[in-house]
N, C-alpha and C positions, 0 to 999 in steps of 0.2 A: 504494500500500500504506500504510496507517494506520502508519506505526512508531512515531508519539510516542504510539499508545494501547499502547504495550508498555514507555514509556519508566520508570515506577517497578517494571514486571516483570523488566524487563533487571537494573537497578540493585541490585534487592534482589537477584537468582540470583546474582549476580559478587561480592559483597561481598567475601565470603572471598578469593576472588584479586586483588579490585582495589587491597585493602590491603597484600597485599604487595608493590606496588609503588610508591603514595602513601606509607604511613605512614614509612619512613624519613626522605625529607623531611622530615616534620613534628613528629619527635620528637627530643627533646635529643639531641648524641650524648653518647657513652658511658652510653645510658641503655638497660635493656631494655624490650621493647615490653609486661613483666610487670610491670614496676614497680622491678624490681631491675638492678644493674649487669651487662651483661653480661661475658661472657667475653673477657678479652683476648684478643691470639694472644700464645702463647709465644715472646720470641724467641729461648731457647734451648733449646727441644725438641730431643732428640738421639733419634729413633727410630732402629730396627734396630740401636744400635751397643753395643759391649762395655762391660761394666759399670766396666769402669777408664774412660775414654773422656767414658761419660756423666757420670761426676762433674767434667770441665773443662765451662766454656761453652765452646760450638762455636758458628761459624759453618754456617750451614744451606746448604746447594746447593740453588739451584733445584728439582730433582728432590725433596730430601729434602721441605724448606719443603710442597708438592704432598702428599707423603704426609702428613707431619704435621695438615696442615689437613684432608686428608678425615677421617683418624682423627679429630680434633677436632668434626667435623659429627656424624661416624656418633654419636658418642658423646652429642652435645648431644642428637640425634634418640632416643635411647635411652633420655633419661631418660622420654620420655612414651611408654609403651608402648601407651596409646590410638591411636597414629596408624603404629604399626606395620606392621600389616594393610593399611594405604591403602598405607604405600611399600613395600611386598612386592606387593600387586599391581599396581600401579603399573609395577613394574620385569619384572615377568613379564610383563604386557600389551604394554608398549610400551617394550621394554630401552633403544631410542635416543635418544626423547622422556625418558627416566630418566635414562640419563647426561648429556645435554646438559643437564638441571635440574640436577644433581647437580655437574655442572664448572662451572656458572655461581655456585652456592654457594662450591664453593671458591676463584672468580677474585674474586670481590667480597669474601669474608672476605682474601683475599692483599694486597688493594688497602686494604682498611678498617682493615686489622691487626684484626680482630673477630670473635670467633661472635656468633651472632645467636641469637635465640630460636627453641625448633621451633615455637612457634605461629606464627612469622614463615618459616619455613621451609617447614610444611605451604602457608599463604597461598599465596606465590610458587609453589610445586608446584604448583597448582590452576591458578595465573593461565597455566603453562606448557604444563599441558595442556589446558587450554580451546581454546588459541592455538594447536595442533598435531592437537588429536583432536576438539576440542568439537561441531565441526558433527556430529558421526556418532553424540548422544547425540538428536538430534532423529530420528532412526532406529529410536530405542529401544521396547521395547514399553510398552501404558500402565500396570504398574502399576510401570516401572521407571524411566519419566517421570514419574507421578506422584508417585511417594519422595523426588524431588531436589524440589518443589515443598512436599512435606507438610514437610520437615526446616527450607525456611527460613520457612515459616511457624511452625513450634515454635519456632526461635530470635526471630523477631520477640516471637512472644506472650514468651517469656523474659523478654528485655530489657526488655519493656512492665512485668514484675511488678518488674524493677529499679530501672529509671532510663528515666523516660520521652526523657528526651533522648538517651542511647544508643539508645534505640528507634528515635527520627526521624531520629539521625545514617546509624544501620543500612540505614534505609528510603532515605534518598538516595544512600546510597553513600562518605557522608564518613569517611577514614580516622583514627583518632585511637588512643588509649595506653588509652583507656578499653575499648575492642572488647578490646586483646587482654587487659586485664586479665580481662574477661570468658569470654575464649577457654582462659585458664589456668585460670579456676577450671571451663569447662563442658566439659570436654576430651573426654568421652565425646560430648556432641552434637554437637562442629565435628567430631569424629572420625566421628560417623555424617552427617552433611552432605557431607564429603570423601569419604566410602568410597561414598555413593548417585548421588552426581555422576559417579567412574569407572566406577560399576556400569553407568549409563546409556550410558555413551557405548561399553562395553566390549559391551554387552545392543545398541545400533544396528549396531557392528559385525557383529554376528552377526545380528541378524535384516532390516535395513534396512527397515523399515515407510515408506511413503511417504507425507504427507501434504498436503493442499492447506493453501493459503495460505487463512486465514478473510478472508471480504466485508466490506467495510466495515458492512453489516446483522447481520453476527454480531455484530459487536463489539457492537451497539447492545444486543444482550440483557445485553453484560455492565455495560455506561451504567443499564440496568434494574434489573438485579440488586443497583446498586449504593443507586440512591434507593430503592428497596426494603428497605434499612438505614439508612435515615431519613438517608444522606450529604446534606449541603449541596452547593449548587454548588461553590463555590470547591474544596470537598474533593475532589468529582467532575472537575477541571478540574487541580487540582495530578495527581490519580493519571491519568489517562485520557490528558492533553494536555500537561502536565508546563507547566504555567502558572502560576503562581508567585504567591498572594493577596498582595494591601497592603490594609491590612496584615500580615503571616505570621501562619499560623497558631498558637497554641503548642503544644509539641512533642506533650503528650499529647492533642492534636487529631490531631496529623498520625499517631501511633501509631497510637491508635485506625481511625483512617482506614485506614491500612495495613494490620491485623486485618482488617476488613471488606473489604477486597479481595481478599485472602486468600480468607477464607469466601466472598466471593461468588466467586468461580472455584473451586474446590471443591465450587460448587452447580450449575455450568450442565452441560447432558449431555457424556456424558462425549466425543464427537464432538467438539466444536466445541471442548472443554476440552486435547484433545489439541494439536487443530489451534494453538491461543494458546502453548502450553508449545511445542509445535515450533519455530514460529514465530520464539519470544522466542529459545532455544538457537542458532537459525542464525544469529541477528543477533548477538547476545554473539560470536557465535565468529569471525563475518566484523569486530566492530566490533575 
């Protein structure tokens, strides 16, 4: 099976979830992933208690500390009502796969002493349920496979009119402070990226479409399609084979290149088109 000609398909589909898992790594702490500090944890939040009470600092009980930090999430999640929609269905679909994203927020804010950003929150949500539900969006019908395909090709072309290097960081998968700067100001489109992604996999559930594995001669139409947008090799060779030019490309090389990969799978019938999005979905979800 050809998998490394799926290898910048995989990459760019995951983005959203992969960074909620690199970019803490990689960012200052006590810094948010928007630019701004984030939220301590309180260490003297006194929920549920009488109002004589809560004017002393208390010491929290485990149990309390537990409630307190969920309130503190729900409430961070609150301020971006763009991503609301995604965790209400989210939790209606798949209430288990919810809670257990949901108590893994709260065990990591307990441990951090920290809220996090919901654009960091939404991230990890994704990467959570890729890893639990995602094979079952390659199930999906096509015009509910193709929404999760069309969304991060708008976010590529985005980024492209921004900052070409956020574009190419996008396209590899590299998590950085810049994405989610980005994710804060486009919070209606990572919010329709996240809600087409659980549509898909919520849309396989229900209908299980089966499809074959595309021939290694299929692919070759998409290798076609591709020098047919005047791609260079090297270009053809980084997207296709995940082969790496010396010297690198520069970024709004590699953007670009990314755009026109895009388009050209968006151009080939819709048959074989299916079979590649399938494809890419089963591997993400098994990698």
């Amino acid at each position: 099976m050809p998998k490394l000609r799926l290898y910048m398909l995989l990459l760019v589909i995951a983005i959203v979830a992969v960074l909620g898992a690199s970019a803490i790594l990689k960012l200052a702490p006590g810094k948010s992933h928007t630019g701004s500090s984030t939220a301590p944890f309180p260490a003297a939040l006194t929920p549920n208690l009488p109002p004589a009470a809560a004017q002393k600092p208390t010491r929290l009980t485990p149990a309390q500390k537990l409630v307190a930090t969920r309130i503190l999430i729900q409430e961070e999640l609150a301020t971006v009502p763009e991503f609301a929609d995604f965790f209400d269905r989210f939790k209606s679909a798949f209430p288990s796969a919810h809670k257990r994203i949901l108590d893994g927020f709260v065990d990591a804010a307990l441990k951090g002493s920290r809220i996090e950003s919901a654009d960091l929150y939404l991230a990890q949500a994704l990467r959570g349920l890729r890893a639990s539900h995602g094979i079952l969006a390659a199930n999906a019908s096509a015009p509910a496979l193709e929404r999760v395909f069309q969304l991060q090709a708008a976010t590529l072309n985005s980024l492209a009119k921004q900052d070409p290097k956020l574009c190419a960081d996008f396209l590899f998968g590299a998590a950085s402070r810049g994405f989610f700067k980005f994710s804060a100001a486009n919070r209606k489109l990572v919010a329709n990226m996240a809600n087409a992604g659980l549509a898909a996999i919520i849309d396989g559930k229900q209908n299980r479409i089966e499809r074959q594995t595309p021939a290694p001669a299929e692919f070759g139409q998409l290798e076609a399609a591709l020098k047919n947008r005047k791609l260079q090799k090297p270009e053809i060779e980084m997207l296709l084979d995940a082969k790496m030019p010396e010297p690198a490309l520069a970024d709004a090389t590699v953007c670009k290149a990314g755009q026109s990969y895009f388009e050209a799978l968006a151009q080939l019938p819709e048959d074989l088109r299916m079979k590649i999005y399938a494809l890419a979905v089963k591997l993400l979800a098994r990698s």
